[in-house]
Backbone as CSV, one residue per row, in Angstrom:
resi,resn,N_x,N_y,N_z,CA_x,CA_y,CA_z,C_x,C_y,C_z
1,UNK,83.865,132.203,122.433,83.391,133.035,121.357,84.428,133.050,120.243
2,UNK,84.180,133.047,119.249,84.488,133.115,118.238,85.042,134.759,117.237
3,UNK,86.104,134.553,116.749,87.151,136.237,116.975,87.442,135.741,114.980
4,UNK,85.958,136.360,114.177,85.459,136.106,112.800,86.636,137.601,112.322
5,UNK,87.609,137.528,111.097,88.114,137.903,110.497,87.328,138.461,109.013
6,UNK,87.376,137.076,108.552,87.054,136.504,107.280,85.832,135.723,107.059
7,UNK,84.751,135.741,106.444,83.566,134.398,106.407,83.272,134.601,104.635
8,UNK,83.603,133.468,104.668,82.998,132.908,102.992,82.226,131.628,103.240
9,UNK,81.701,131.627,102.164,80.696,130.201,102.041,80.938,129.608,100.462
10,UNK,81.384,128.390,100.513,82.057,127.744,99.807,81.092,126.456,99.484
11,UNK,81.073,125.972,97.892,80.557,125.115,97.340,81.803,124.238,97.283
12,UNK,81.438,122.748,97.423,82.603,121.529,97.333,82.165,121.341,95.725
13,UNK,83.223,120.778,94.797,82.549,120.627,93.068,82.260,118.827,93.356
14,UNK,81.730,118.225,92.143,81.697,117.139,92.028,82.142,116.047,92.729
15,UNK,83.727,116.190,93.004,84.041,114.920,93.739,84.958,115.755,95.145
16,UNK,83.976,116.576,95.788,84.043,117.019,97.121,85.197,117.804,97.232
17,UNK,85.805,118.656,96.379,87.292,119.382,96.854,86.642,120.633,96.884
18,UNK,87.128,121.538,97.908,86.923,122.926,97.759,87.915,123.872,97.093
19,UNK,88.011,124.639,96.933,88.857,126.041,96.347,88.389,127.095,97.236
20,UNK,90.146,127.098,98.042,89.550,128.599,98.864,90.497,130.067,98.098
21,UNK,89.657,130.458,98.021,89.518,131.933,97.120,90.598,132.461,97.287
22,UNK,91.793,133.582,96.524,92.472,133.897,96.888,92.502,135.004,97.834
23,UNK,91.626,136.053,98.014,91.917,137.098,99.451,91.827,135.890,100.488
24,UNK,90.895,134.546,100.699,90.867,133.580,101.551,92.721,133.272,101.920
25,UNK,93.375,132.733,100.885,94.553,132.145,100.998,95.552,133.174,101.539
26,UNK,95.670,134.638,100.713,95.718,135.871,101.239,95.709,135.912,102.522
27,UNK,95.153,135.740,102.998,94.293,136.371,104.300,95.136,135.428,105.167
28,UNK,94.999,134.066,104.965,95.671,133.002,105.830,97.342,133.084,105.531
29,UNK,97.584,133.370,104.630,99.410,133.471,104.699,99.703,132.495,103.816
30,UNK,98.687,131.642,103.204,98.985,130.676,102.104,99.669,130.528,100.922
31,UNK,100.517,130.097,100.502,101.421,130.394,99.238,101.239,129.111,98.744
32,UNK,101.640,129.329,96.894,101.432,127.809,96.150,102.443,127.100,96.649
33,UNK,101.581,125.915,96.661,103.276,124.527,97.123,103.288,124.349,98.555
34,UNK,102.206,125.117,99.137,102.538,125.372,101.073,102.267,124.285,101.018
35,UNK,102.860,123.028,102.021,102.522,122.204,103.357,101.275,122.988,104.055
36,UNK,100.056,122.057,103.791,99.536,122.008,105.598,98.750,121.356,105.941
37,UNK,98.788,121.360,107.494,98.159,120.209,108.819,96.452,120.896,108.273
38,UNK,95.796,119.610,108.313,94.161,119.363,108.107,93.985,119.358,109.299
39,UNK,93.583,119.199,110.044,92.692,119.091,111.322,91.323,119.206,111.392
40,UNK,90.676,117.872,111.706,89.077,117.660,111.404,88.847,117.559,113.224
41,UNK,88.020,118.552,113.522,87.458,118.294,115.234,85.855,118.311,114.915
42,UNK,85.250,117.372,114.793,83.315,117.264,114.765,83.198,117.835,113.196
43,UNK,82.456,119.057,112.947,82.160,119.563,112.045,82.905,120.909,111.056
44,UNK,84.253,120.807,112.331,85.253,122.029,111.793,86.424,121.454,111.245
45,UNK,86.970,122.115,110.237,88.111,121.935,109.801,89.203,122.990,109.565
46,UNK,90.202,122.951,110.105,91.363,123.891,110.443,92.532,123.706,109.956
47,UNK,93.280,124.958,108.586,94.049,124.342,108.263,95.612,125.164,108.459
48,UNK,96.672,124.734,108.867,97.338,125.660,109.295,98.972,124.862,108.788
49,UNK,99.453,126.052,108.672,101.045,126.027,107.344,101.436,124.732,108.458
50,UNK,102.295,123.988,107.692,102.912,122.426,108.175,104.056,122.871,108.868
51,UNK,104.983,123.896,108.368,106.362,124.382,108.299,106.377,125.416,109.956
52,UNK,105.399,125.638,109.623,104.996,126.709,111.122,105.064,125.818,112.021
53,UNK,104.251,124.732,112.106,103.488,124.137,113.032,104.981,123.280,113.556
54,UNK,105.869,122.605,112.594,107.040,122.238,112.965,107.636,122.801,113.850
55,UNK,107.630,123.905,113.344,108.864,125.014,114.393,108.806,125.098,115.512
56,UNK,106.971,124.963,115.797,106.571,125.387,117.352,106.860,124.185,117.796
57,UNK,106.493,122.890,117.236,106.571,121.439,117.942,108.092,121.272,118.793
58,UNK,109.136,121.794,117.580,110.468,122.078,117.857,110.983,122.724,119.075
59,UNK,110.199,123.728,118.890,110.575,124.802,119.854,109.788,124.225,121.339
60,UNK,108.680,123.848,121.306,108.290,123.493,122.569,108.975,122.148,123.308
61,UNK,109.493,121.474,121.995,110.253,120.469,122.639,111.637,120.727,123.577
62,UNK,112.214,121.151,122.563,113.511,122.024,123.348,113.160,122.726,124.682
63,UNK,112.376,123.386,124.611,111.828,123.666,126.194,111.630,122.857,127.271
64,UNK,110.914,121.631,126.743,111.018,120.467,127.797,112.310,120.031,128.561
65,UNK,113.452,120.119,127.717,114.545,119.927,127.642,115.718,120.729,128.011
66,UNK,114.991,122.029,128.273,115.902,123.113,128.517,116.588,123.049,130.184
67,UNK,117.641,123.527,130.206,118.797,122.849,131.645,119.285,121.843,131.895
68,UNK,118.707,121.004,130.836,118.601,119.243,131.398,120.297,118.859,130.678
69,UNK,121.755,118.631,131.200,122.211,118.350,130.780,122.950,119.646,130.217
70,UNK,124.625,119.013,129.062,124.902,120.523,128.827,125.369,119.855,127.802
71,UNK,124.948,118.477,127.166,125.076,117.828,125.881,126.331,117.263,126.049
72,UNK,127.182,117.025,124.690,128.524,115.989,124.473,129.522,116.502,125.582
73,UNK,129.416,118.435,125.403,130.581,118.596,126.033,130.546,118.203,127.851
74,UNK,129.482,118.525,128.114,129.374,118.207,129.695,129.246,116.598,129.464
75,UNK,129.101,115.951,128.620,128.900,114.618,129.406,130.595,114.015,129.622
76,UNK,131.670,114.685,128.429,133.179,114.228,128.277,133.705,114.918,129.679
77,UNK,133.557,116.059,129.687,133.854,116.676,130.914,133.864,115.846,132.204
78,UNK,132.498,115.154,132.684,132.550,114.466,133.773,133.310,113.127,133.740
79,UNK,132.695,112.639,132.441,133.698,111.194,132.227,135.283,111.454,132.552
80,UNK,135.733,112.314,132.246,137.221,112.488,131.996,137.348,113.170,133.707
81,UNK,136.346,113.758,134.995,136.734,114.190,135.901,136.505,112.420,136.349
82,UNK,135.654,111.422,136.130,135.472,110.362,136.671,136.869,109.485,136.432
83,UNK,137.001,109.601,135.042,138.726,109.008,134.924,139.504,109.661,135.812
84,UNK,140.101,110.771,135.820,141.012,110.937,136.797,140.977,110.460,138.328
85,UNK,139.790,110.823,138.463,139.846,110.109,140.021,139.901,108.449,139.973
86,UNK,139.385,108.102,139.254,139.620,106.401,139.185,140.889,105.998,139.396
87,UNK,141.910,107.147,138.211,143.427,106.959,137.776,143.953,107.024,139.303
88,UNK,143.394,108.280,139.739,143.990,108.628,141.646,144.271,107.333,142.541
89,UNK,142.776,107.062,142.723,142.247,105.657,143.216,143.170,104.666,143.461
90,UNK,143.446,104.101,141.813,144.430,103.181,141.301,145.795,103.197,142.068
91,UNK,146.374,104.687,141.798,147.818,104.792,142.272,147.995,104.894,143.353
92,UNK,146.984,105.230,144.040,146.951,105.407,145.755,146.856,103.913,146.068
93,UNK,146.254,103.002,145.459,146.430,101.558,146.087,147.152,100.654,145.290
94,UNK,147.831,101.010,144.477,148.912,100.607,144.312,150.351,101.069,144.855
95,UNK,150.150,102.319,145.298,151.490,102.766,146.111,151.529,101.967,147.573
96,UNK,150.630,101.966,148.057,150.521,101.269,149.132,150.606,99.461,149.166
97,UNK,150.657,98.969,147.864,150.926,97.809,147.828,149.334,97.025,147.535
98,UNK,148.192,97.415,147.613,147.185,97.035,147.626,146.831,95.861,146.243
């Protein structure tokens, strides 16, 4: 079901552009100069701020990602626990003559 706010009925002019009204733009959060995503599904069209839609893409990505790793500093961290023991390694078979 469908959760109706707002309903206008809109004429396209001559070469098919609409003008949505300003309480319309109002209503949606629209400002001059906005970015936004078109989305055509069958006979509907949905249009929603570009800048928004980023953030969430952003944000849901990072989520995918979240625990995974602890970035530059954990990756130097292990390298440098992997060097030392290598360094260990080394001197232990070289003390022994190896």
């Amino acid at each position: 079901m469908y959760h109706v706010v707002m309903r206008v009925t809109l004429k396209t002019d001559k070469r098919g552009r609409v003008t949505l009204p300003p309480d319309v733009r109002a209503a949606a959060g629209f400002t001059p100069h906005m970015d936004l995503v078109v989305e055509v599904d069958d006979n509907t069209v949905t249009l929603r701020d570009a800048a928004a839609e980023r953030k969430q893409t952003l944000k849901a990505a990072r989520g995918q990602f979240a625990g995974v790793g602890g970035g530059t500093t954990e990756l130097f961290a292990n390298r440098r626990a992997e060097f030392v023991k290598e360094e260990a390694e080394r001197r232990g078979r070289s003390a022994h003559g190896s």
